[in-house]
C-alpha positions as CSV (number, residue, x, y, z in Angstrom):
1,X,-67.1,-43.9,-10.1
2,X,-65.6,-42.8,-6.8
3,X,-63.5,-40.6,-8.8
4,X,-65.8,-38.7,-10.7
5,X,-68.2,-37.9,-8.1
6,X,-65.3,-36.4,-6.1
7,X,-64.2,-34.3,-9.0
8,X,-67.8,-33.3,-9.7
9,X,-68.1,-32.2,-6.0
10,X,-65.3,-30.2,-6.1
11,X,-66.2,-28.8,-9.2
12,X,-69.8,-27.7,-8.1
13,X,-68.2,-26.8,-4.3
14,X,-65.5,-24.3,-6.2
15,X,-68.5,-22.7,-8.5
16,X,-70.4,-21.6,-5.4
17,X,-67.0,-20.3,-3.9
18,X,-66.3,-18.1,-7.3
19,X,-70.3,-17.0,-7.4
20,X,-70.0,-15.8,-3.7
21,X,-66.4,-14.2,-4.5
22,X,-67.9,-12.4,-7.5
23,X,-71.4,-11.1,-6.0
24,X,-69.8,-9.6,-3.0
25,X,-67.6,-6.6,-3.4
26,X,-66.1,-6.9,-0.4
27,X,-63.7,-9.4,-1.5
28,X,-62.1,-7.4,-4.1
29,X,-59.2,-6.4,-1.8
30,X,-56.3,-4.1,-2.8
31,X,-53.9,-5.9,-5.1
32,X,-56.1,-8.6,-5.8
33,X,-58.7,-10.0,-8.2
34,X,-61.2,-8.1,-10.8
35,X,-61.7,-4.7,-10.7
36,X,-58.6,-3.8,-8.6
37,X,-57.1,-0.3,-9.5
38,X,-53.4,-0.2,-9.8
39,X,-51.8,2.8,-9.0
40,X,-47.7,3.8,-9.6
41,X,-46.0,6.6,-7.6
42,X,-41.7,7.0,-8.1
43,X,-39.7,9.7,-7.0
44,X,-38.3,11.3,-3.4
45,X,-37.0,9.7,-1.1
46,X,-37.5,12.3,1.2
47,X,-41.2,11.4,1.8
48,X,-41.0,7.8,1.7
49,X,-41.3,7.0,5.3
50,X,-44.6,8.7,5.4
51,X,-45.8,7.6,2.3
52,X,-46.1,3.9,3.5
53,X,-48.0,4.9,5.8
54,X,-50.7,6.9,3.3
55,X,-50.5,4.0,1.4
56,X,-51.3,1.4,4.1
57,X,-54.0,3.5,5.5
58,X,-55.4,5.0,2.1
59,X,-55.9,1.0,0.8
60,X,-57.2,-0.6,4.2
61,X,-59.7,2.1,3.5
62,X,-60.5,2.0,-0.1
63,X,-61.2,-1.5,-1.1
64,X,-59.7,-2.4,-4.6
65,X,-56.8,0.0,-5.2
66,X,-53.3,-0.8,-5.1
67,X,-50.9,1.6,-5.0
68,X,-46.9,1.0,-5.6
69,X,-44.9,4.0,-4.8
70,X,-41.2,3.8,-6.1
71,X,-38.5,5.7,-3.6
72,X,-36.1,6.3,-7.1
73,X,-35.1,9.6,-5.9
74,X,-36.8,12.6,-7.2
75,X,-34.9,13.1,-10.7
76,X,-35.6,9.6,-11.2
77,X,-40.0,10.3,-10.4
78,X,-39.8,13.5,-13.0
79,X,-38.7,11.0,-15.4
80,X,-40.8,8.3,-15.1
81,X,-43.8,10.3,-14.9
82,X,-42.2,12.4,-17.9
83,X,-42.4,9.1,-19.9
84,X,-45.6,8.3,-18.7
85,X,-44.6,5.1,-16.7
86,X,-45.9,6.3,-13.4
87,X,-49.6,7.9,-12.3
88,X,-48.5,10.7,-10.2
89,X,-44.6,11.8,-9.2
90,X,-43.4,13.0,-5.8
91,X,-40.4,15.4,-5.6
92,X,-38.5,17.5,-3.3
93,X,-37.8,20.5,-6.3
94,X,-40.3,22.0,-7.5
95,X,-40.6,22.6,-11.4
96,X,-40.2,25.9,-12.8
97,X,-41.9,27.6,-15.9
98,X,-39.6,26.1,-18.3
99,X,-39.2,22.3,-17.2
100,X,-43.4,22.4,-17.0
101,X,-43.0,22.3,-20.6
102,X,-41.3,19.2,-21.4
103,X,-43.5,17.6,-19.2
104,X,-46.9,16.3,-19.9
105,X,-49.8,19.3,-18.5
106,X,-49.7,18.7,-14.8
107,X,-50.2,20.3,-11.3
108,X,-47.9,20.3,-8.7
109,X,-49.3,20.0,-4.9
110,X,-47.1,20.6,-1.4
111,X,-48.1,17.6,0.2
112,X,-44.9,17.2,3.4
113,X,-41.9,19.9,4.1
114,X,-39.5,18.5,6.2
115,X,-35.7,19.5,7.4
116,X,-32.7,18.0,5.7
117,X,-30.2,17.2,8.9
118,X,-27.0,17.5,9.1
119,X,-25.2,14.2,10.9
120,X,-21.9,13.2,11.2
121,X,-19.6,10.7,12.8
122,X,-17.9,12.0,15.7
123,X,-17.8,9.4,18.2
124,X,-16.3,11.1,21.2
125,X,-18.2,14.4,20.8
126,X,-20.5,14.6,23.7
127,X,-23.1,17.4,22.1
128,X,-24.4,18.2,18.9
129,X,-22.2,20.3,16.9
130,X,-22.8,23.5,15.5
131,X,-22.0,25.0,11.9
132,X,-23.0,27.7,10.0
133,X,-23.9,28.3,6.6
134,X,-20.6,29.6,5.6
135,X,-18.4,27.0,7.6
136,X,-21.3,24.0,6.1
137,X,-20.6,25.3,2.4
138,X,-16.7,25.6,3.2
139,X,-17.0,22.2,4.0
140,X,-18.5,21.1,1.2
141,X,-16.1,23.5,-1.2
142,X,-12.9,21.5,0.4
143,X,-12.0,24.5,2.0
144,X,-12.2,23.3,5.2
145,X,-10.7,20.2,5.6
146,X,-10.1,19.3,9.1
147,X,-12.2,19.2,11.9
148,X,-9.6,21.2,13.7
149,X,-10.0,24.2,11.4
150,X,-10.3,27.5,13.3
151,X,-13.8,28.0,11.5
152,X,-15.1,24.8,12.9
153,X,-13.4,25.2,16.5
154,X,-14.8,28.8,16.7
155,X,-18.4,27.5,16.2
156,X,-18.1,24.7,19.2
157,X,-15.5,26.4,22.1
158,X,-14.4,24.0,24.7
159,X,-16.1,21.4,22.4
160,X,-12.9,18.2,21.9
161,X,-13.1,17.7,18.4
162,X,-10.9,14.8,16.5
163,X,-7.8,15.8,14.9
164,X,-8.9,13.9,12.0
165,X,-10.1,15.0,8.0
166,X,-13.2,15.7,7.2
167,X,-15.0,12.9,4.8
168,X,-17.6,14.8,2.8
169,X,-20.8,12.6,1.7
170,X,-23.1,13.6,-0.6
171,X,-25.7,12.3,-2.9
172,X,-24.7,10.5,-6.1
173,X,-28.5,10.0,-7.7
174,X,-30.5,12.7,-8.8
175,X,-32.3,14.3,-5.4
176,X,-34.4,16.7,-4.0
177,X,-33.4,16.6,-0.8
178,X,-29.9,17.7,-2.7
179,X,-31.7,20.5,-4.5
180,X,-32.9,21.6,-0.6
181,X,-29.6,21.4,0.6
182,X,-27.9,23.3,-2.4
183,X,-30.6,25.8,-2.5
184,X,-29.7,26.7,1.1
185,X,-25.5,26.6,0.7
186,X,-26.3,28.8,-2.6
187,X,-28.9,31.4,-0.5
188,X,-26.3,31.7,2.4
189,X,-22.7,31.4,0.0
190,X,-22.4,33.7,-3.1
191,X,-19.6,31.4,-4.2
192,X,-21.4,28.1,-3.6
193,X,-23.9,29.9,-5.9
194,X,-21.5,31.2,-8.9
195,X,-19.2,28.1,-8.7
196,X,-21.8,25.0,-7.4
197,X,-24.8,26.1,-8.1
198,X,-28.4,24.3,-7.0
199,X,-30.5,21.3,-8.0
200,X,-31.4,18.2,-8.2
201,X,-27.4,17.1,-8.9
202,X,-24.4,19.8,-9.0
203,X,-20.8,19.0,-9.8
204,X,-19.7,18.7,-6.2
205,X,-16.0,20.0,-6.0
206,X,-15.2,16.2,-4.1
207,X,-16.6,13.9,-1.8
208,X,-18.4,10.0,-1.8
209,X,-21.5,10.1,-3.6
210,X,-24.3,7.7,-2.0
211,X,-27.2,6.0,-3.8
212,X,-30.6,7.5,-2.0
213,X,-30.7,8.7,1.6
214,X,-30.3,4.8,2.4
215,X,-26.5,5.5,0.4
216,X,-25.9,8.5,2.5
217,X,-27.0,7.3,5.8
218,X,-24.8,4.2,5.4
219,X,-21.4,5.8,4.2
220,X,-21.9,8.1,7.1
221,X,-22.1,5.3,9.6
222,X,-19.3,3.6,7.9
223,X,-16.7,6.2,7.6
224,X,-15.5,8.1,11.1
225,X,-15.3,11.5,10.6
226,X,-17.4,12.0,7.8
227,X,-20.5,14.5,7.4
228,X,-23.8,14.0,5.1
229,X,-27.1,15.4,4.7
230,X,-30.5,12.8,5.0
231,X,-34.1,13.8,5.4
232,X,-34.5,13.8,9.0
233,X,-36.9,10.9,10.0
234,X,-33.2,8.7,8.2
235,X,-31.6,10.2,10.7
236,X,-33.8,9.5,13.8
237,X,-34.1,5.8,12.4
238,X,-30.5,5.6,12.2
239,X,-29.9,7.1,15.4
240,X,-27.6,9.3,14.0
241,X,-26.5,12.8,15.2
242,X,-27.5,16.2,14.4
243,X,-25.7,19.4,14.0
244,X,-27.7,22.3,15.4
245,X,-27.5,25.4,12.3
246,X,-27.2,29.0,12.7
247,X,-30.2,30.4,11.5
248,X,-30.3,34.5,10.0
249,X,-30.8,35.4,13.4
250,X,-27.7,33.8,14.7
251,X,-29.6,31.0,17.0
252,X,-28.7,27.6,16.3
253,X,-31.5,25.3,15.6
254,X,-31.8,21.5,15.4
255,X,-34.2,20.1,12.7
256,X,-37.2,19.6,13.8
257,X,-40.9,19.7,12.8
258,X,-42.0,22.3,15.0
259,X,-38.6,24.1,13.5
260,X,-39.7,23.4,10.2
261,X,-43.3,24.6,10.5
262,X,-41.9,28.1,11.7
263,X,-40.0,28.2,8.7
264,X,-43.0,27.4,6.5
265,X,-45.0,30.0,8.5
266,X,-41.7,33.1,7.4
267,X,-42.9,32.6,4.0
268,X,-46.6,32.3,4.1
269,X,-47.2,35.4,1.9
270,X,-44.3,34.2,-0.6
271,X,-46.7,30.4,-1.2
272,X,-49.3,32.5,-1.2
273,X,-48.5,33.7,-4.5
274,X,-46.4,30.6,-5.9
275,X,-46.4,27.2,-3.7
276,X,-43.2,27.0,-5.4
277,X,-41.2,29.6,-3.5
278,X,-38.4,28.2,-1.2
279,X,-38.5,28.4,2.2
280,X,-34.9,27.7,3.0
281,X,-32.9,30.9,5.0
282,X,-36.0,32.5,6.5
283,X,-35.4,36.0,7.4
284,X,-33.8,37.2,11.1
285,X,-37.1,37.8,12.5
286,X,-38.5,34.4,12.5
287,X,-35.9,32.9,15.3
288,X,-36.8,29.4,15.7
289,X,-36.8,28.5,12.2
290,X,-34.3,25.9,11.0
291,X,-32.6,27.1,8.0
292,X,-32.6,24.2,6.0
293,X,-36.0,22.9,5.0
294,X,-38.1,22.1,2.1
295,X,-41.8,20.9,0.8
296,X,-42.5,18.0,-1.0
297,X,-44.4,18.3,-3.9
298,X,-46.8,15.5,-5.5
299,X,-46.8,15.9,-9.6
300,X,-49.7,14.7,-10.7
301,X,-50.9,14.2,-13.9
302,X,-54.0,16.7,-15.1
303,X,-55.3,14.0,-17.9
304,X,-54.7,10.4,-16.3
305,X,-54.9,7.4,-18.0
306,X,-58.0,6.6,-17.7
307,X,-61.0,8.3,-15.7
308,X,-61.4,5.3,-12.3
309,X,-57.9,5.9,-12.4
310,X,-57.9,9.7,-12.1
311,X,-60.7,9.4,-9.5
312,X,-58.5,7.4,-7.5
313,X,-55.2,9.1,-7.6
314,X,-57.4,12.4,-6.4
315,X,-58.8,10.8,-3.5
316,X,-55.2,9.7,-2.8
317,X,-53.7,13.3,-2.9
318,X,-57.1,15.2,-1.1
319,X,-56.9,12.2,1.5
320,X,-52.8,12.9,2.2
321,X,-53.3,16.9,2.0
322,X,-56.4,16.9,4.7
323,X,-57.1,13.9,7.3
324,X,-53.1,12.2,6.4
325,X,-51.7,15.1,7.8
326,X,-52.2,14.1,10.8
327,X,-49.7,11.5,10.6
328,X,-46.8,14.1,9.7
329,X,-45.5,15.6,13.4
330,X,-44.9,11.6,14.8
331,X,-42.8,10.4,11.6
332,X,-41.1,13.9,11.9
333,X,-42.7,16.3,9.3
334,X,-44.2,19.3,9.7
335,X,-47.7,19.4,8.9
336,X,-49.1,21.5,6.5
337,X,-50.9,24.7,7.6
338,X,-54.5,25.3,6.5
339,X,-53.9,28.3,4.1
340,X,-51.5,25.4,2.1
341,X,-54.4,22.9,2.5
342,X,-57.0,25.6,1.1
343,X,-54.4,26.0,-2.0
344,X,-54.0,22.3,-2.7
345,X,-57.5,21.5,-2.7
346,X,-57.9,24.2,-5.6
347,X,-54.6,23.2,-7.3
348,X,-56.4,19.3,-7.3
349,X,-59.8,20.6,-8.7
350,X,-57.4,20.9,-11.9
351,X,-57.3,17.0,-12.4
352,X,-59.9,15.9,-14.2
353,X,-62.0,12.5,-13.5
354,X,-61.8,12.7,-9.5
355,X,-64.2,13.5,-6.8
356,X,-63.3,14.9,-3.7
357,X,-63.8,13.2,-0.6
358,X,-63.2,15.7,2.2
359,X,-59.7,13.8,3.2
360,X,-61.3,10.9,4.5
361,X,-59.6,7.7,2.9
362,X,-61.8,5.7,0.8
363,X,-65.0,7.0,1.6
364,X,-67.6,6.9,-1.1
């Protein structure tokens, strides 16, 4: 008798629990119970740092979505969301005319540009090292094989450097912050360009291939006297060094946001026309601009999966292109300039079953 009015207490106790849980809509918290929308990113690397932090500020804000976002690399996001796996894609090459079409219809939205820096491991060198484009795509040719080369020791007088090889490191995955860097060593090297080429992977003429800017930044710590190329907010976490590259107007400029940002603003008119357009090598006239930076690009799907789900995912990209840029300059992006805002919020009116929200996260 004992027994059965203690389970019968519990019973009734654990009803009133589940009423309450289900009648207040508070409770249904990202990830968890009925009515919870899951969402699925893949793709760059290169924005990962910062898209945490969307994510964990989108969801505190938006009760009951849950959004995963996959740092795969951004050949590996175009897949996925070429498959239809994912619910939006994020990569660091833009898509052109003819890869649009073996993807389902979908729009393609600048949502971060960042630098890709150029660290090394030099021990004993006291300042940051400077290279050019010429001397960088030399490098990574196997044409320049020692950091004693004349190039190399021309670039940095007085400067002690080792009397050691150069160990080239390079990605091994599919990448966009590869097709960045390539896209700069084939705008500054007409041989890089005719023999190398650009993309999201290229045949590299030699070197250690790394898995993700994680692979990169570790082989680079590992291995003295190496050189690599990471997004720069891996290299600040890593506390690795920087080289400082000549720019078209011969100033040599360390990555940066602000640097960044001035390189974004030397092709304004170009992204006015096609968000796609690099902005790597900005002309001589913009001086402070550091040569080697790209935008980030979210791929999003124009007909989701279903219509919550489209609203969702739209609220997720209008809240990172307005109120999450704000986040960009302190994890060491450049924010996006309004005229880039203004594009992407008509590029997003393209997705259909999504209501805008004026960048504020979860508002409704």
């Amino acid at each position: 008798m004992r027994f059965r009015l203690l389970v019968t207490s519990l019973v009734i106790a654990l009803s009133f629990l589940v009423g309450c849980s289900s009648s207040n809509p508070g409770n249904k918290l990202a990830g968890t119970g009925a009515g919870t929308s899951q969402i699925t990113g893949a793709g760059s690397t290169f924005v990962y740092p910062i898209m945490t932090q969307w994510i964990q500020q989108f969801t505190q804000n938006k009760k009951g979505v849950q959004i995963n976002y996959q740092s795969i690399g951004s050949g590996g996001g175009i897949q996925q969301l070429k498959q239809g796996l994912v619910d939006f894609g994020a990569s660091d090459m833009a898509l052109d005319d003819q890869k649009l079409q073996e993807m389902p219809p979908l729009v393609q939205v600048p949502e971060s540009a960042g630098p890709v820096a150029i660290t090394y491991n030099l021990p004993d060198l006291k300042q940051p090292l400077k290279l050019s484009g010429e001397t960088l795509s030399e490098i990574y040719m196997g044409k320049i094989k020692s950091w004693q080369d004349p190039h190399v020791r021309k670039e940095n007088p007085g400067v002690n450097l080792p009397k050691s090889d150069i160990v080239v490191v390079h990605r091994s995955d599919g990448s966009g912050t590869t097709n960045i860097f390539t896209t700069y060593l084939a705008a500054v090297s007409p041989e890089w360009q005719k023999k190398v080429g650009k993309g999201l992977s290229v045949p590299w003429p030699l070197g250690l291939g790394g898995k993700g800017s994680e692979g990169v930044t570790g082989m680079v710590k590992q291995s003295p006297g190496s050189i690599g190329y990471v997004e720069l907010s891996y290299a600040m976490e890593n506390k690795l060094p920087m080289a400082q590259i000549r720019n078209e107007a011969g100033q040599y400029v360390t990555p940066s946001a602000e640097t960044t940002s001035a390189a974004i603003d030397a092709f304004a008119s170009e992204l006015q026309k096609d968000v796609r357009n690099p902005i790597v090598n900005p002309p001589a006239s913009v001086k402070d601009a550091y040569p080697i930076s790209g935008l980030t690009f979210l791929l999003v799907p124009k007909t989701p999966k279903s219509g919550t789900k489209g609203t969702d995912v739209k609220d997720f990209v209008e809240y990172i292109i307005t109120g999450g840029q704000s986040m960009a300059d302190q994890l060491h992006y450049a924010k996006l300039p309004d005229s880039l805002q203004q594009i992407d919020k008509s590029l997003l009116q393209q997705v259909q079953g999504a209501n805008t929200n004026g960048g504020q996260p979860g508002s409704e």
